[in-house]
C-alpha positions in Angstrom: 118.4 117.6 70.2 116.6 117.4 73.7 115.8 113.9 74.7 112.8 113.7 77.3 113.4 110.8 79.9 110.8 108.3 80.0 109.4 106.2 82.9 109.8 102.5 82.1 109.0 101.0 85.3 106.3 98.0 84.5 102.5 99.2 85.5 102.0 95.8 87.8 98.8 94.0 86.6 97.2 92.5 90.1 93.6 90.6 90.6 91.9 90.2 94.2 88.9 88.3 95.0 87.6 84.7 94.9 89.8 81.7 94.1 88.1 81.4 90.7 87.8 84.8 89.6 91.5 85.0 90.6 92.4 81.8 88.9 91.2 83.3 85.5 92.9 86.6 85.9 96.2 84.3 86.3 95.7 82.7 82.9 96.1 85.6 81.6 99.3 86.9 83.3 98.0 89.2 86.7 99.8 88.6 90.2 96.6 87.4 92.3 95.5 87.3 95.3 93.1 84.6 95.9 90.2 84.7 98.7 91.3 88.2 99.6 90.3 90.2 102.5 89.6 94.1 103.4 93.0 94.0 105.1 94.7 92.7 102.4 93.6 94.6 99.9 94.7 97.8 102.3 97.5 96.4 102.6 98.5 96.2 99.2 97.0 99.6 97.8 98.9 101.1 100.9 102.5 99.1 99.5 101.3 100.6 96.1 101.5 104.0 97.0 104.3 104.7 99.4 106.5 102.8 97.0 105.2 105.3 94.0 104.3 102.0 92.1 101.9 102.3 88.9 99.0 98.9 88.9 96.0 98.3 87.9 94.2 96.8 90.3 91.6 94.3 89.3 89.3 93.6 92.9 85.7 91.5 93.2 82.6 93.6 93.7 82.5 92.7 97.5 86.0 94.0 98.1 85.7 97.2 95.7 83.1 98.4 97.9 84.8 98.9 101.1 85.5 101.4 102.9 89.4 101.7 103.9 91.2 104.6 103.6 93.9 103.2 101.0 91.1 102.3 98.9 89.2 105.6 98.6 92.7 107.4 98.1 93.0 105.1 94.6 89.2 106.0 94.2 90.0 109.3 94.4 93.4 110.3 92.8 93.2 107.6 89.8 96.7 108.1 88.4 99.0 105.4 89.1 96.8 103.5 90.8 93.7 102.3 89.1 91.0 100.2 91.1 88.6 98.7 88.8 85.7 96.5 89.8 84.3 93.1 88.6 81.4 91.2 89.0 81.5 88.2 91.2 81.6 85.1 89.0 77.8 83.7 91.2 75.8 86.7 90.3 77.2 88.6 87.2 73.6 89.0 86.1 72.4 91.3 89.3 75.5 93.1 89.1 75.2 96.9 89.5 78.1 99.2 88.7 78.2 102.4 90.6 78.5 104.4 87.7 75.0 103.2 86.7 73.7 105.8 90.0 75.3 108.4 89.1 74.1 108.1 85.3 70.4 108.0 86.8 71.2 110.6 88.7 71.8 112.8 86.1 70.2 111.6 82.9 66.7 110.2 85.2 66.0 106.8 85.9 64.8 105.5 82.5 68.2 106.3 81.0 69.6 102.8 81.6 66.1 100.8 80.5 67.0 98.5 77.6 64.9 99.7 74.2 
């Protein structure tokens, strides 16, 4: 019988962004990264993938929509990275996901109005 191998290496769990949002995550067993900044979160996504790491990535609006180059790799390769963005704790009410665009975008604008 032909046994397949299996990668057993632990997907990290890690949270960036304010102190409070970051707090919570903890609770609930994430490595955090309180107050981060664009750097930081470069940095890490950068240590993610030259060490071949698997994470899910848990990062504040504000940070989620930079720029750096790490971060739009994870944006757009997915695999073992995952990036996923959060509301801000101040403001979850106007919070816009970018998905909702591209859903207007395709469906028209009244396709996200509440019935």
């Amino acid at each position: 019988m032909n046994q397949q191998t299996h990668d057993v290496t632990a997907t990290r769990m890690i949270a960036l962004g304010g102190a409070a949002l970051t707090g919570g995550f903890n609770l609930i067993g994430f490595e955090i990264v309180a107050d981060a900044t664009p750097q930081a979160l470069e940095q890490l996504l950068a240590e993610l993938f030259t060490t071949r790491q698997k994470a899910l990535v848990v990062v504040e609006e504000e940070l989620a929509r930079g720029s750096g180059p790490w971060l739009k790799r994870a944006r757009n390769e997915g695999g073992r990275v995952v990036v996923v963005e959060v509301p801000p704790l101040r403001a979850p009410a106007s919070y816009r996901p970018p998905v909702e665009d591209l859903v207007e975008s395709i469906l028209g604008p009244s396709a996200l109005e509440e019935r």
